[in-house]
Kinemage of the C-alpha trace (Angstrom):
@kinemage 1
@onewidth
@group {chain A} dominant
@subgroup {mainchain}
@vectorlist {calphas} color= white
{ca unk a 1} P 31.136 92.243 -37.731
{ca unk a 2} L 30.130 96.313 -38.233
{ca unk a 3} L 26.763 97.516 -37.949
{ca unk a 4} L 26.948 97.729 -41.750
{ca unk a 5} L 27.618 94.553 -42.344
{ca unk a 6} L 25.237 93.531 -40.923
{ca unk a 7} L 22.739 95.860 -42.402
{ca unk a 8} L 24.141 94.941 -45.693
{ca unk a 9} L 23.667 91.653 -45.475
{ca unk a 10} L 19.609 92.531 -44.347
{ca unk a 11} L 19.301 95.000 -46.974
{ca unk a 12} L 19.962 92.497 -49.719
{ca unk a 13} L 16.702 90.222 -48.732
{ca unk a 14} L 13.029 90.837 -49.886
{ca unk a 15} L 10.093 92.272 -46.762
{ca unk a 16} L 9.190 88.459 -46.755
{ca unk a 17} L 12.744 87.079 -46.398
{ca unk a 18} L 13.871 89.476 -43.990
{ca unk a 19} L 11.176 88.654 -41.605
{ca unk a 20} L 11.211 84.983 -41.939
{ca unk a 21} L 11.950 83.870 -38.149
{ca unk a 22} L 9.173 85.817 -37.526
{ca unk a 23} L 6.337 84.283 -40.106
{ca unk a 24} L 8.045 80.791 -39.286
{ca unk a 25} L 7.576 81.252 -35.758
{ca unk a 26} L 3.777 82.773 -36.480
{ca unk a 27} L 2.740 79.765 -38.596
{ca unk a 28} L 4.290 77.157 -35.871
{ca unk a 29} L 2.062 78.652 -32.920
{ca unk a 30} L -0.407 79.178 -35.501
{ca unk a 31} L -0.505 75.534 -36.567
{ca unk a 32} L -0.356 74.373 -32.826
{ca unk a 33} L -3.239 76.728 -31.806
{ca unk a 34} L -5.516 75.113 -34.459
{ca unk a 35} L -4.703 71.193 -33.149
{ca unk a 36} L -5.626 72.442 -29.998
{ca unk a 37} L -8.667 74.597 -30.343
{ca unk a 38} L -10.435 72.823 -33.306
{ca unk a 39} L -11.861 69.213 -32.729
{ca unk a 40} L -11.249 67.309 -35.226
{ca unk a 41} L -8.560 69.085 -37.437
{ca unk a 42} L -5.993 66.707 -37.605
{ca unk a 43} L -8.426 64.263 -38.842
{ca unk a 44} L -9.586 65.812 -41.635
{ca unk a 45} L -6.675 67.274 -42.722
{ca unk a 46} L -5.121 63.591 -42.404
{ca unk a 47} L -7.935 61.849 -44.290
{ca unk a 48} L -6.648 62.227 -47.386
{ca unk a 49} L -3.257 61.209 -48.025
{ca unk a 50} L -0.314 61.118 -51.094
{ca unk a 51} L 1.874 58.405 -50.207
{ca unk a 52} L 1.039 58.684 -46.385
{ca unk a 53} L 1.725 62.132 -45.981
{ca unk a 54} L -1.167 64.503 -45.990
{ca unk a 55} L -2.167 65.978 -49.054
{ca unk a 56} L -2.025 69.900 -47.931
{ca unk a 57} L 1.073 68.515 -46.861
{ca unk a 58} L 2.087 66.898 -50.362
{ca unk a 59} L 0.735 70.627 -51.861
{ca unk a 60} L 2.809 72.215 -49.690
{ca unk a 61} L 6.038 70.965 -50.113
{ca unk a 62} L 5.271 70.823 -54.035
{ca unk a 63} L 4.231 74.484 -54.087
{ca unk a 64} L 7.835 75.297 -52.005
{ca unk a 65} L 9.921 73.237 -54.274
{ca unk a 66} L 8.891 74.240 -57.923
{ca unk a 67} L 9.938 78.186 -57.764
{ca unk a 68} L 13.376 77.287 -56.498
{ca unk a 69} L 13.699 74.088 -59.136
{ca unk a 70} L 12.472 76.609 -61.584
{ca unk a 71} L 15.593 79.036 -61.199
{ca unk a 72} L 18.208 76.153 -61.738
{ca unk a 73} L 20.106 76.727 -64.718
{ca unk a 74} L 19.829 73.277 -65.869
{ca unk a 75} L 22.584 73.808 -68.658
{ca unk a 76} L 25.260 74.216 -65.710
{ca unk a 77} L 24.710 70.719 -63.826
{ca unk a 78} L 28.048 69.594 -65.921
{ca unk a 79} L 30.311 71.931 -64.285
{ca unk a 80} L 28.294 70.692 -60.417
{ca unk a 81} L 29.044 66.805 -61.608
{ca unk a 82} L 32.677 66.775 -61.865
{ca unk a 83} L 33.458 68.408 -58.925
{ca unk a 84} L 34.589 65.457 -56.759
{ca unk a 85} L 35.512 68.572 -53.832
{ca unk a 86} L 32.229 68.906 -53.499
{ca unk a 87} L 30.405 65.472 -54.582
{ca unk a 88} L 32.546 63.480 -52.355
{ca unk a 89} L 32.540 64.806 -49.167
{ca unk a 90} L 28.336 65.178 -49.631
{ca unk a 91} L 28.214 61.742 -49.682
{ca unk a 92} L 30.400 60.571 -47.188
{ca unk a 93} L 28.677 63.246 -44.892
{ca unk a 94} L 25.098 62.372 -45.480
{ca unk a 95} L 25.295 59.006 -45.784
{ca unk a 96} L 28.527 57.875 -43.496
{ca unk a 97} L 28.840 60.826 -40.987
{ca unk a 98} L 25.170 61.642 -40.600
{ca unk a 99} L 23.658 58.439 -39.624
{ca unk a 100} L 26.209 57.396 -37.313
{ca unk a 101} L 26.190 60.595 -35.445
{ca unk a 102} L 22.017 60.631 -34.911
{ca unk a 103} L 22.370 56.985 -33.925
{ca unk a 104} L 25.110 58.486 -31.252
{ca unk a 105} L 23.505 61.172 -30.318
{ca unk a 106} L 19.914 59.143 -29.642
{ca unk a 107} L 21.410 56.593 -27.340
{ca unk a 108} L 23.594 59.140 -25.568
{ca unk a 109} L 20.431 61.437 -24.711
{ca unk a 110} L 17.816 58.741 -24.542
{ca unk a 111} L 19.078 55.711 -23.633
{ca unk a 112} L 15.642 54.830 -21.458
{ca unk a 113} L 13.441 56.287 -24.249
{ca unk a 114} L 13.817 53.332 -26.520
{ca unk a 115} L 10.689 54.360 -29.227
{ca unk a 116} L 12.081 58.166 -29.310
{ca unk a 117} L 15.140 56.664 -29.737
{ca unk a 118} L 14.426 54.872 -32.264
{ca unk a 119} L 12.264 57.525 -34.022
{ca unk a 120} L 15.625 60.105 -34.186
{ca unk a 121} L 17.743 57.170 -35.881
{ca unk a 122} L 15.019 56.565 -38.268
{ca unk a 123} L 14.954 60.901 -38.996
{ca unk a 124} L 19.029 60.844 -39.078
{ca unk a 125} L 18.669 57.916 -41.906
{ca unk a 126} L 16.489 59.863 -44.268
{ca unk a 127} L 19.048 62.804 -45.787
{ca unk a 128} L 17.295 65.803 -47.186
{ca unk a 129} L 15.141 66.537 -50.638
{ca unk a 130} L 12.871 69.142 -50.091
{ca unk a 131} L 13.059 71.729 -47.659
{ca unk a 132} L 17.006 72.095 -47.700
{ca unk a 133} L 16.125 73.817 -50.972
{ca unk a 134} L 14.706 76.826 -49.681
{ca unk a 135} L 17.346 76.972 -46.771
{ca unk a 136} L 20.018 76.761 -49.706
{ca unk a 137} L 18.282 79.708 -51.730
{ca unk a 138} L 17.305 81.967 -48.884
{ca unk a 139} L 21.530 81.459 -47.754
{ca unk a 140} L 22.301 82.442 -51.493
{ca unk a 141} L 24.204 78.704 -51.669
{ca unk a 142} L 24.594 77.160 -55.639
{ca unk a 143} L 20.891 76.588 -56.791
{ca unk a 144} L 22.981 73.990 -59.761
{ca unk a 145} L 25.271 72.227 -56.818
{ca unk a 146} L 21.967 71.954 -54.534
{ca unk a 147} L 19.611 70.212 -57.435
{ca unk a 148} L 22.740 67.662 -57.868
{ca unk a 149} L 23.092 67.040 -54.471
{ca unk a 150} L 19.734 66.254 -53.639
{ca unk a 151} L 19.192 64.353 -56.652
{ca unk a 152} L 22.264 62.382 -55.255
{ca unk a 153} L 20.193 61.683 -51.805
{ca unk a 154} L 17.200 61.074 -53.954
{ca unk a 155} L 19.001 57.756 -55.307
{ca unk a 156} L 21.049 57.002 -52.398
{ca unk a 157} L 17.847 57.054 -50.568
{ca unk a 158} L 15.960 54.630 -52.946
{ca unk a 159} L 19.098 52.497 -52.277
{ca unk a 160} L 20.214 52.460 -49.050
{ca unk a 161} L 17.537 53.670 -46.400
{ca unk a 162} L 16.321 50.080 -45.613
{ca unk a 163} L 20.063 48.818 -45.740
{ca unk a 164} L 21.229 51.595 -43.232
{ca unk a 165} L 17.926 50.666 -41.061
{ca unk a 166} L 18.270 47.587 -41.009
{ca unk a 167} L 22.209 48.242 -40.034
{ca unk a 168} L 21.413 51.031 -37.393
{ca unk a 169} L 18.623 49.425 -35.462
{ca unk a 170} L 19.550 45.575 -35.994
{ca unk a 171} L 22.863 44.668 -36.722
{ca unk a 172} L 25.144 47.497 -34.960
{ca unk a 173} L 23.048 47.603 -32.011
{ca unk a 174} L 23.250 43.588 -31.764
{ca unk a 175} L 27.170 44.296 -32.014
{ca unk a 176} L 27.226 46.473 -29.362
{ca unk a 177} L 24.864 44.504 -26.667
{ca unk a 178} L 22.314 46.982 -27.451
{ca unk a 179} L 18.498 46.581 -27.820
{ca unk a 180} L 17.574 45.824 -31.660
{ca unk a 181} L 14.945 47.088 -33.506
{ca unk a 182} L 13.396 46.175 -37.326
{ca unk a 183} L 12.601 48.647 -40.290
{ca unk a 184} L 9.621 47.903 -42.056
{ca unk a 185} L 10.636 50.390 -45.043
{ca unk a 186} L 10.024 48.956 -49.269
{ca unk a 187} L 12.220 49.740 -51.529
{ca unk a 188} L 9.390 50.547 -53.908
{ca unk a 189} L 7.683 52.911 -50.899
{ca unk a 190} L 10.729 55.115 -50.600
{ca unk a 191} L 11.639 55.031 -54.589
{ca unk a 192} L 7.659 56.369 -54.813
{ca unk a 193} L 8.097 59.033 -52.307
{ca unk a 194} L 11.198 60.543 -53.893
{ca unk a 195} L 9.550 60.210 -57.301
{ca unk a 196} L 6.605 62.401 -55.797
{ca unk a 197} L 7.564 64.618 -53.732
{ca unk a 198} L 11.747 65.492 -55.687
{ca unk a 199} L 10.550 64.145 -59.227
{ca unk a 200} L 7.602 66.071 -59.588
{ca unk a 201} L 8.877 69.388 -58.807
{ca unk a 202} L 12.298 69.185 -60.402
{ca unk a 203} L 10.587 67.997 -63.500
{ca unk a 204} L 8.115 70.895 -63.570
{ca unk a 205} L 10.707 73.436 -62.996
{ca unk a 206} L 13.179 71.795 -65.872
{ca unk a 207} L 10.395 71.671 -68.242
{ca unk a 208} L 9.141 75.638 -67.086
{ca unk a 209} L 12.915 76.813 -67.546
{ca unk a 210} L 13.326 75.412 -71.010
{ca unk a 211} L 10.228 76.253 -72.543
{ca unk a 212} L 10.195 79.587 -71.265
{ca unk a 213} L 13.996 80.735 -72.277
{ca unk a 214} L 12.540 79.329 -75.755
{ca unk a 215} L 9.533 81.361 -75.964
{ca unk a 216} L 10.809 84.750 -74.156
{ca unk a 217} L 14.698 84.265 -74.215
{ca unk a 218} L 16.631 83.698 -70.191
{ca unk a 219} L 16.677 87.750 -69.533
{ca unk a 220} L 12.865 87.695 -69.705
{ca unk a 221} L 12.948 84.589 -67.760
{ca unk a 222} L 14.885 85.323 -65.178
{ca unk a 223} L 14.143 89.036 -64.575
{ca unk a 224} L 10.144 89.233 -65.325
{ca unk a 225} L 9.033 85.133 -64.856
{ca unk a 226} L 11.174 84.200 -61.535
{ca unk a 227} L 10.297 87.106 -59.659
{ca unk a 228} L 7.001 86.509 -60.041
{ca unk a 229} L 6.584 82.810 -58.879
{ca unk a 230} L 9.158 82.913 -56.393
{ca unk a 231} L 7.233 84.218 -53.480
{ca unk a 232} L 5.433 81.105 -53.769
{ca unk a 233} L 8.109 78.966 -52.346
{ca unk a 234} L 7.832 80.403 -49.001
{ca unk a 235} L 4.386 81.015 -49.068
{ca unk a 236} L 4.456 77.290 -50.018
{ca unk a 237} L 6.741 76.534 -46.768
{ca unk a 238} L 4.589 78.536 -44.505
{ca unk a 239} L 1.584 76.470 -45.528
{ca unk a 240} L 3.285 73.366 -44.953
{ca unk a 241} L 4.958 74.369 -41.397
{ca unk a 242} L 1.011 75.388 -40.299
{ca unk a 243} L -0.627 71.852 -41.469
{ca unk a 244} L 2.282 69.779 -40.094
{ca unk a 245} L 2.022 71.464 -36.565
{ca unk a 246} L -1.922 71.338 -36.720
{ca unk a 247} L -1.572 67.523 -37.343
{ca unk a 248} L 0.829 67.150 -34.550
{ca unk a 249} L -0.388 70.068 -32.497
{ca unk a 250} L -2.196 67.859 -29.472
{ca unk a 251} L 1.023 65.214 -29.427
{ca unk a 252} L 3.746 67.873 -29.169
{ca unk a 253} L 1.789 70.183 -26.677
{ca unk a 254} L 0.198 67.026 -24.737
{ca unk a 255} L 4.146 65.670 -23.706
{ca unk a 256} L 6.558 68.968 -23.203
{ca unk a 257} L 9.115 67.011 -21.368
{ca unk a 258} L 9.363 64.362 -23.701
{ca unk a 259} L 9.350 67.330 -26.810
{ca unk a 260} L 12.176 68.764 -24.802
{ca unk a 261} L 14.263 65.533 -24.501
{ca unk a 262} L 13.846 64.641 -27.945
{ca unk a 263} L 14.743 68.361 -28.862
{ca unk a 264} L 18.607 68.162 -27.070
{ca unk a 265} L 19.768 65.604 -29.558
{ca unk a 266} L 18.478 67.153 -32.592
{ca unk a 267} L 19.895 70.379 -31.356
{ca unk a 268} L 23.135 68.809 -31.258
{ca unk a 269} L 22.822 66.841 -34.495
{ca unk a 270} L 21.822 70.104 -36.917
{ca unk a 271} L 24.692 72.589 -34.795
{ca unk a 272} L 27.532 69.845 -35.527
{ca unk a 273} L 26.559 68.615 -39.012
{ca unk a 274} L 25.998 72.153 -39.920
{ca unk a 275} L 29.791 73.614 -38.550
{ca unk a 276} L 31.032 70.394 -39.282
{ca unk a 277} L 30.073 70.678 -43.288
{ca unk a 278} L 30.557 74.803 -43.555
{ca unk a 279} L 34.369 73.670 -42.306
{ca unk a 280} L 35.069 71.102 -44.488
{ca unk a 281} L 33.635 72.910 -47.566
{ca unk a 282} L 35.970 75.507 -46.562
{ca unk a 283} L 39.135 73.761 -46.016
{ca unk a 284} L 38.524 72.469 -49.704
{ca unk a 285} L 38.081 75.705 -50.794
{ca unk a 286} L 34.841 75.351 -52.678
{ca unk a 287} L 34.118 79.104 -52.319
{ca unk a 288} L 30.801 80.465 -50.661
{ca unk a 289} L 27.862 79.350 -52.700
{ca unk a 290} L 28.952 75.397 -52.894
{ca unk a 291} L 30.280 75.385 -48.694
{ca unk a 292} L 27.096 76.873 -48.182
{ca unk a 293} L 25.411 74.634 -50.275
{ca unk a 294} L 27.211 71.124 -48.586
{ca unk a 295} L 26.464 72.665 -44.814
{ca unk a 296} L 22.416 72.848 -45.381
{ca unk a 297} L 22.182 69.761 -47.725
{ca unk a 298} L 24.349 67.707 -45.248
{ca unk a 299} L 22.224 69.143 -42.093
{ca unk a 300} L 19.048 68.819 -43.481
{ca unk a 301} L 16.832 65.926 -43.035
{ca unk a 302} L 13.820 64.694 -44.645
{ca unk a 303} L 11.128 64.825 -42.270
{ca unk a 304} L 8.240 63.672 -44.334
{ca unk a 305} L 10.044 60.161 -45.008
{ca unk a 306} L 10.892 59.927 -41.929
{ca unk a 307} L 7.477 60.435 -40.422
{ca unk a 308} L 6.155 57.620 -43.171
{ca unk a 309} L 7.856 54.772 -42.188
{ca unk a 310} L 7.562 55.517 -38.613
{ca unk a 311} L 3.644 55.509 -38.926
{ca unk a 312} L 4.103 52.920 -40.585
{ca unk a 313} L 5.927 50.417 -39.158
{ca unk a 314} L 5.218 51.790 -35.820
{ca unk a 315} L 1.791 53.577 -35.704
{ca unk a 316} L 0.897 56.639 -35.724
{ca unk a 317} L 0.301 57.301 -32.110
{ca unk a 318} L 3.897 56.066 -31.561
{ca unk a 319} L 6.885 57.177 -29.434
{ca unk a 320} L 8.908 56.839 -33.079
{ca unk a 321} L 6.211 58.859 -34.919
{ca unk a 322} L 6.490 61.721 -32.403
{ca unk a 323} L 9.945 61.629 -32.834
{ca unk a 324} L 9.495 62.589 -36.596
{ca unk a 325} L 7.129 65.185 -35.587
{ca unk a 326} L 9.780 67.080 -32.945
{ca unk a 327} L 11.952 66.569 -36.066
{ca unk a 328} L 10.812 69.360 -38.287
{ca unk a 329} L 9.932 71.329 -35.068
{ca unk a 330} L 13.540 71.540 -34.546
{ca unk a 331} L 14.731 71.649 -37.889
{ca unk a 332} L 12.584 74.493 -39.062
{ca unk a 333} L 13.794 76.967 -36.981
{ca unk a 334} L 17.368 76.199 -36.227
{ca unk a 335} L 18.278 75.926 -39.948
{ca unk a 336} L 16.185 79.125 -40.568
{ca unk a 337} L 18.615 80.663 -37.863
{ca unk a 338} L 21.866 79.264 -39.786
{ca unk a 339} L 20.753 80.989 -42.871
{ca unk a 340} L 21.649 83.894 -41.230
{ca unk a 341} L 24.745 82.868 -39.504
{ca unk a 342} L 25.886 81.933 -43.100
{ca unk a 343} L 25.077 85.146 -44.453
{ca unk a 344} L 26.670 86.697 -41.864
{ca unk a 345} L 29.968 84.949 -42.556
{ca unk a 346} L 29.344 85.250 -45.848
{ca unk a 347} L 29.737 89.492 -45.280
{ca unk a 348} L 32.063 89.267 -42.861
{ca unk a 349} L 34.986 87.139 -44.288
{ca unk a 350} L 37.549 88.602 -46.755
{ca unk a 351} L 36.694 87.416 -50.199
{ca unk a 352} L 39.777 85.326 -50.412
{ca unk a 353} L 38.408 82.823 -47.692
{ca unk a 354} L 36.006 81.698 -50.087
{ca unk a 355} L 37.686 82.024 -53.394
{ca unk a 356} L 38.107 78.624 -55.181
């Protein structure tokens, strides 16, 4: 790739997007600083919770996710629905291909670490709904195929997370002579957090879109309204990445060698479920935006379910909560990363490699 290219490719993001390793990897030390040096943080920022995440948490991720939901062009989910290139292999590689690599992955890397272990099959299990939006939008992926997609996990989630629990720590282990675990995950818990924390953005952003292309017409909307509010979704992110690491800031500096063998796994996991999904999305020939769009949904995981139901079943001074908490640790900046390597083949392919 030329010089250009690559300067073309930074020219076309904002100040804020351009620099984004850079705040990401300010608010993580930032976040981890303030668990350390400030007694009684994590308490208080933990006292108050919406569905057992914490509620600058729940603000957070809420903030992040209405902007982006807000530039869907709802009136183009049709053309997203019916194609089975793209619908298909999403679900067979979030909900066949994912899981079963994490669960391979954690008992290759840890089989003596049976709570981390345990933690990463529980993070594998619980496919993406919030954050994988902003990694789609910053990577210029389909904003339409993206809301589908996750809406897909959304109900998927609701319907099979307990089943493929109860299968990956129970039943396949049992099968294999391996140790067993139970879930301890409700329907009706999961159904709630999807509802919050996917329902209450992507309805505020539906109902923003259509009543402001009624009142000011979509030019006004999209060229005055958007520009405006979408800042927010990564000053939304940033706020979330600083609370989440100032909550876990005294766990994840307190055990480095356990942080680093928990990290080796997920390292694996996001690099082959990432190049894994931007190949098959090519060899389909879905074109940029929606191969894009099925790498970072399919690689992305959601870390605040995941963390739930570990605290929950578990405790939240557990081996299989701390797993949740490298999680996002991991996640946040290797997908950030990818975002770039996509852009970057984005620029540097010929345009028929992604023509449909």
């Amino acid at each position: 790739m030329t010089v250009a290219g690559e300067d073309a490719v930074v020219a076309r993001l904002s100040v804020l997007d351009r620099f984004l390793p850079v705040w990401i990897a300010a608010a993580m030390a930032m976040g981890l600083l303030a668990g350390r040096a400030i007694p009684g943080l994590g308490t208080g920022l933990d006292a108050v919770k919406v569905d057992g995440i914490s509620l600058p948490i729940a603000i957070g991720l809420l903030v992040m996710m209405y902007p982006v939901l807000a530039k869907v062009r709802y009136d183009r989910l049709d053309t997203v629905t019916r194609d089975r290139r793209l619908l298909v292999p999403s679900l067979l590689l979030n909900w066949v291909i994912g899981p079963a690599l994490m669960f391979a992955l954690a008992w290759i890397f840890l089989p003596d670490l049976p709570a981390y272990r345990t933690g990463l099959i529980i993070v594998g299990l619980a496919r993406c709904i919030a954050m994988v939006i902003i990694w789609n939008d910053l990577a210029c992926g389909d904003r339409e195929a993206a809301a589908v997609l996750v809406a897909l996990n959304s109900v998927f989630q609701v319907v099979a997370f307990a089943l493929l629990g109860w299968f990956y720590l129970h039943v396949l282990p049992g099968w294999l002579g391996l140790r067993q675990t139970n879930l301890n995950a409700s329907t009706w818990d999961i159904a709630r957090s999807v509802l919050i924390f996917l329902g209450i953005p992507l309805l505020a952003g539906y109902l923003t879109r259509r009543f402001g292309e009624k009142a000011r017409g979509r030019d006004w909307y999209e060229s005055a309204f958007l520009p405006k509010i979408g800042p927010a979704a990564l000053y939304g992110l940033l706020f979330t990445i600083v609370i989440l690491f100032a909550l876990q800031g005294d766990a994840i500096t307190s055990k480095p060698w356990d942080v680093a063998r928990i990290a080796l796994p997920l390292l694996t996991y996001f690099a082959l479920m990432w190049a894994g999904s931007f190949t098959v999305g090519r060899l389909a020939g879905l074109g940029y935006e929606r191969t894009a769009t099925l790498a970072f949904t399919a690689a992305g995981n959601n870390f605040e379910l995941a963390i739930a139901v570990a605290i929950a079943t578990f405790g939240v001074t557990s081996g299989q909560a701390l797993a949740g908490v490298v999680g996002p640790l991991i996640e946040v900046p290797v997908l950030v990363a990818l975002v770039y390597v996509s852009l970057a083949l984005r620029q540097r392919s010929p345009s028929p490699l992604f023509e449909e």
